[in-house]
C-alpha positions in Angstrom: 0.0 0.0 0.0 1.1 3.3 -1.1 0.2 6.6 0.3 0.4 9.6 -1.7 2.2 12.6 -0.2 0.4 15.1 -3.0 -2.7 16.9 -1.1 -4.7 19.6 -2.3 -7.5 20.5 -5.6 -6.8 19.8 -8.8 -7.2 22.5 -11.5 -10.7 21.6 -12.5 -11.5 21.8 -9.4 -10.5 25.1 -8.6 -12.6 26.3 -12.2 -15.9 24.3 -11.3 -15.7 26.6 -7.8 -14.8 30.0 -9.5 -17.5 29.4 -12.1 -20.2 29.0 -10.0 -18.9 32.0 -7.3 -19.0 34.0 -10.9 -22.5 33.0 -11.5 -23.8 33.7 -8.3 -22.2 37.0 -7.7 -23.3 37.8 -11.8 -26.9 37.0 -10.5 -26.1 39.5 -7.1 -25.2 42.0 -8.9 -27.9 42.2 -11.3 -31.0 42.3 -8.8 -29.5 44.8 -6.6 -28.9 47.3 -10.1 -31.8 46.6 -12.0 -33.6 48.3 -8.6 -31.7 51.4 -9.0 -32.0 51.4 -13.3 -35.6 51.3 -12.5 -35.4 54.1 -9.8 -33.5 56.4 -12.4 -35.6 55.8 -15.4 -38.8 56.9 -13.1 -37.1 59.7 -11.7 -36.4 61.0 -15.0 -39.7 60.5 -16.2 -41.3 62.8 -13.6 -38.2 64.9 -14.0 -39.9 65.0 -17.8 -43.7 65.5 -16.4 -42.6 68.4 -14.9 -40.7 70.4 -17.8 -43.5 69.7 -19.4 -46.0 71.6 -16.9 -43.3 74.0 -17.2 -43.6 74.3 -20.8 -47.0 74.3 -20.9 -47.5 77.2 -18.8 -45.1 79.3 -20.6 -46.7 78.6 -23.9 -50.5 78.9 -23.0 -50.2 81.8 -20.2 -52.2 79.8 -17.8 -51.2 78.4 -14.6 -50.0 73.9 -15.3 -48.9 71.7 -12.7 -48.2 68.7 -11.4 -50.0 67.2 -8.2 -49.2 64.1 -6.3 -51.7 62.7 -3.4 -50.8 60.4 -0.5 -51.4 57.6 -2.6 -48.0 58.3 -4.8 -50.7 59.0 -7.4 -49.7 62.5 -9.5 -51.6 64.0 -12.4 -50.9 66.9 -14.4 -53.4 69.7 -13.9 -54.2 73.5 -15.7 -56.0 76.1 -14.7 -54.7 76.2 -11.2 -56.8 73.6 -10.2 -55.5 69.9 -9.1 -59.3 68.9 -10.1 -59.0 69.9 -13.8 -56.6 66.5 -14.9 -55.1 66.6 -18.5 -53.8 63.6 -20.0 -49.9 63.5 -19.9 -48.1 62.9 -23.4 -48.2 58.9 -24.4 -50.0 58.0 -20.9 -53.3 56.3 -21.3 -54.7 57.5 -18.5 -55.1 61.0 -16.3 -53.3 59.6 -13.4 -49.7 58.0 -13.3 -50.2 55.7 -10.6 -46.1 54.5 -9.3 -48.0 52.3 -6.2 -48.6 49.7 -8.5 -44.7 49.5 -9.4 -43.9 49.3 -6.7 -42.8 53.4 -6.2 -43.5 55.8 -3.4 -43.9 59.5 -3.8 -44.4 61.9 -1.5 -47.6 64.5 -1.9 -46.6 67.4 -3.3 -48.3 70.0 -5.3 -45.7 72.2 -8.0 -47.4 74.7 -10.3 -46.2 76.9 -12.7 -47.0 80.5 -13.7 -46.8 81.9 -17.8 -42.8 83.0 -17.2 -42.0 78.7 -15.5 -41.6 80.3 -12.2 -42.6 77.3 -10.1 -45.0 77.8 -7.0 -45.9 75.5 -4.1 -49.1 75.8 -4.8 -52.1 75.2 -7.3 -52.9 78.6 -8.1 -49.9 80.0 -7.9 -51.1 82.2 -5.5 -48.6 85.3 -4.9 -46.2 84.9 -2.1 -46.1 81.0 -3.0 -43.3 81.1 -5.1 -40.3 79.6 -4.7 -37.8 82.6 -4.8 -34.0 83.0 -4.2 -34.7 82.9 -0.2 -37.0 79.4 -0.2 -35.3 76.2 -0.6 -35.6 74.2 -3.2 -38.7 71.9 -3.9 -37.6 68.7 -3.6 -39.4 65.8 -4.5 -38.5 62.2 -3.5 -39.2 58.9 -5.2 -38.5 55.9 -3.4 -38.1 52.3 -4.4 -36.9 49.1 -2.3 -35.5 51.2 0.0 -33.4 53.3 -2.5 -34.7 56.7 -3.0 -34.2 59.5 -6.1 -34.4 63.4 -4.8 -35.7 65.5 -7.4 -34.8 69.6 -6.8 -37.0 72.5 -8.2 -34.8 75.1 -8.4 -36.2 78.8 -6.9 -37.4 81.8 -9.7 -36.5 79.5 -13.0 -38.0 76.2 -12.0 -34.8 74.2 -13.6 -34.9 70.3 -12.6 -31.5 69.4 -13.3 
């Protein structure tokens, strides 16, 4: 009988091991950044919603917003009034409803006069603005327990 002083893995052993680690953390990696690819594609869809309100009111002279309830529900509105819902562009319905993805918005309510200056709210009612001494109006999406802030800036109503 003969023992054999050799110990240790062979080299296909070693590559069976690394493969699968590779596969796992390939798997890993995917599910924790599709969550915040998701995240960033919304944000910059409401980032959208809201240059167009911004648009909108410059073009028509008429007060456009955007409104968001508890229910991380938002609509874009005209007329100063969150009750008078318009259809966003290439949305089938009034409401964009980010529950049901799985989103959560906080309420807000971001209106815009006929030179974009955004107010806080609906009608933009003088001495609702946000001027050079408010803070910006930030506007947070969450997701999984990632979140996207969203920053109105004061007088021009930029979303960068």
């Amino acid at each position: 009988m003969r023992l054999n002083p050799k110990r240790g893995y062979t080299f296909f052993e070693i590559l069976v091991v690394l493969v699968l680690a590779s596969i796992v953390l390939v798997i890993v990696i995917s599910r924790i950044s599709t969550t915040n690819v998701e995240l960033t594609a919304q944000s910059e869809v409401l980032k959208t919603h809201l240059r167009y309100a911004q648009a909108a009111a410059m073009s028509t002279d008429t007060v456009w917003g955007l409104h968001c309830d508890n229910a991380s529900t938002y609509w874009l509105f005209r007329d100063g009034s969150i009750a008078n819902r318009i259809h966003l562009p290439a949305e089938d319905n009034d409401a964009i409803d980010l529950a049901s993805a799985g989103f959560s918005l906080e309420a807000f309510t971001l209106a815009f006069d006929s030179w974009g200056i955004p107010y806080t709210d609906a009608g933009a009612t003088p001495g609702q603005e946000l001027t050079g001494g408010a803070p910006e109006a930030d506007i947070t999406l969450s997701r999984s327990g990632s979140s996207k802030t969203i920053s109105v800036t004061p007088n021009t109503g930029f979303v960068p």
